[in-house]
N, C-alpha and C positions, 0 to 999 in steps of 0.2 A: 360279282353277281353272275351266274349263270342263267342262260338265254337259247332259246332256241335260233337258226336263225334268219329267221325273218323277222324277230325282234331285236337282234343284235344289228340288222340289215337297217332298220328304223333308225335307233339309236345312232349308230355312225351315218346316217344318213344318204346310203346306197344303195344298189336291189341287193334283192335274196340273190339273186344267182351270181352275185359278185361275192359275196361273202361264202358259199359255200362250196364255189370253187376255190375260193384264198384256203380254205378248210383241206380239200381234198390238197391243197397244194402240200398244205403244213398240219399234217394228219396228228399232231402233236398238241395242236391247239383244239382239238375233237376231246369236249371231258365224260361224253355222252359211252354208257354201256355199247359193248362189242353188240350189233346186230338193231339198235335204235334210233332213233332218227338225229341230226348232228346236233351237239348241243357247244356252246361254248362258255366260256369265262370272260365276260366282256370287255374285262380289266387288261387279263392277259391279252386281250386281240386289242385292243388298245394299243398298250405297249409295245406287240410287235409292227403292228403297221405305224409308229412312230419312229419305232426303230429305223425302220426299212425308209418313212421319209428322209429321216435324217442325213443316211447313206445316201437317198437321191440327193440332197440340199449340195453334199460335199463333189457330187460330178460322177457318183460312181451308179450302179442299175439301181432301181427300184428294189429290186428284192435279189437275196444272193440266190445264184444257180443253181440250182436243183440239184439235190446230190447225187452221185454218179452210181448207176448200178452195180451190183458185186460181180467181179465175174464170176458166172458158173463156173463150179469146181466139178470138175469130169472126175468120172467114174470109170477105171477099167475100157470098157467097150462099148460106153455111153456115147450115142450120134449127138451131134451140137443141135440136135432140136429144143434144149434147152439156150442155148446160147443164142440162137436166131428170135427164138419167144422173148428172153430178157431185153435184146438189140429192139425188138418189135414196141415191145413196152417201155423202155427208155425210150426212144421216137416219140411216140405217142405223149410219153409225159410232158418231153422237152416240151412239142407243139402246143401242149396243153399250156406250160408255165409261162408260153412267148404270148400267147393270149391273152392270160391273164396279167400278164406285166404289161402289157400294152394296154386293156382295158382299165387296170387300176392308174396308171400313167394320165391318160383320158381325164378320169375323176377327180384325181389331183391337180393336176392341170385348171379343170373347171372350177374346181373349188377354191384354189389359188386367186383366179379370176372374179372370185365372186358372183360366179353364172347359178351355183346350188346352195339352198338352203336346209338346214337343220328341219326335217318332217315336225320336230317339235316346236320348233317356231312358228311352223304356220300353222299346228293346230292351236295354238295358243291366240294367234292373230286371229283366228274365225270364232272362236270364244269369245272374246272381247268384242269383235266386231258383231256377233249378232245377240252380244247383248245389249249393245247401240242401237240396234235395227230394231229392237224391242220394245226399248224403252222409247225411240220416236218412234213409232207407229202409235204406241199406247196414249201417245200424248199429243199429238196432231191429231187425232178423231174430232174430237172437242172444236177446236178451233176450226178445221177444215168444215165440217158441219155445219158452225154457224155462218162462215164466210158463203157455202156454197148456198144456204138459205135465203140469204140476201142479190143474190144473183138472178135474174130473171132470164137470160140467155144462153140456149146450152151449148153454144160455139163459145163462149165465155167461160162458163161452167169446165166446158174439156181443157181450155188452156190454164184455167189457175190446177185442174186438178196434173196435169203435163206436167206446168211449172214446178209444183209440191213435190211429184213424185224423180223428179230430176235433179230436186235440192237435196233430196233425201238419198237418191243414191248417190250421190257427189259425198258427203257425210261418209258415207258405207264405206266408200272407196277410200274414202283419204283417211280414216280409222283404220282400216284394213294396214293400210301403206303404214301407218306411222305404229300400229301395235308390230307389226314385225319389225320395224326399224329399233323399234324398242327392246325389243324381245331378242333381236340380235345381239345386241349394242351387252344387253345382260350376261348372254351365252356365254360373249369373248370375255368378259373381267373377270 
């Protein structure tokens, strides 16, 4: 499936600027037209950043070393201004790749951890949770109404309506918790 990527950024569950540096790293996984904006194969970036766990699992870097520039091939009575520009841009890239293997390092780490969640698990838990939140409100009007009729004190009145509304987000919350525990539990099998 092809993705632009800030939705390939969703889907793996990391930011845009992490995914389309990994791009610029591996300009090979770019399926998008020469001069448009990055587009990817989600599958393929999948695969390669499994790949490249994998390789960390066994002891070795995160991702292999960036491939080494060509040397300029001189010409005649050509100055190495070509040579210092390539030397210039290999730096830059290295610096670039040490970044980015450090920051994806970070992610995996976290995500090892259990510190981040799938973007689509939790829009999935806020669905479910505020159609909880919907279906009790729709359905405590009634009975709150009649309880608060029968009340003649409104320092009385303020704490069953406290009470109500503090059971209710208790509900919210522990729906919230248990649809992503859910929704997790689904992702991994």
């Amino acid at each position: 499936m092809e993705c632009g990527v800030r939705q390939a950024a969703e889907k793996l569950g990391v930011s845009h600027s992490t995914i389309s540096r990994y791009i610029d790293k591996y300009p090979e996984l770019n399926v998008a037209p020469p001069g448009s904006r990055k587009k990817v194969n989600l599958d393929q970036l999948r695969r390669h950043r499994e790949d490249n766990l994998t390789v960390q699992e066994q002891g070795q870097p995160l991702l292999a070393s960036p491939p080494e520039a060509p040397a300029p091939e001189k010409r005649g009575g050509e100055k190495d201004d070509h040579a210092v520009a390539s030397r210039r841009r290999q730096s830059e890239a290295r610096a670039t790749y040490e970044e980015t293997r450090a920051e994806l390092a970070a992610l995996d780490l976290r995500q090892k951890r259990g510190e981040l969640i799938d973007v689509e698990i939790v829009r999935l838990a806020f669905a479910d949770t505020g159609a909880l939140l919907q279906n009790r409100l729709a359905s405590r009007r009634r009975d709150m109404a009649e309880r608060l009729v029968a009340i003649e004190d409104v320092r009385e009145a303020e704490a069953f309506l406290q009470d109500a509304d503090r059971e209710l987000l208790e509900a919210f919350r522990q729906n919230l918790i248990n649809a992503a525990n859910a929704a997790e539990e689904e992702a991994t099998e």
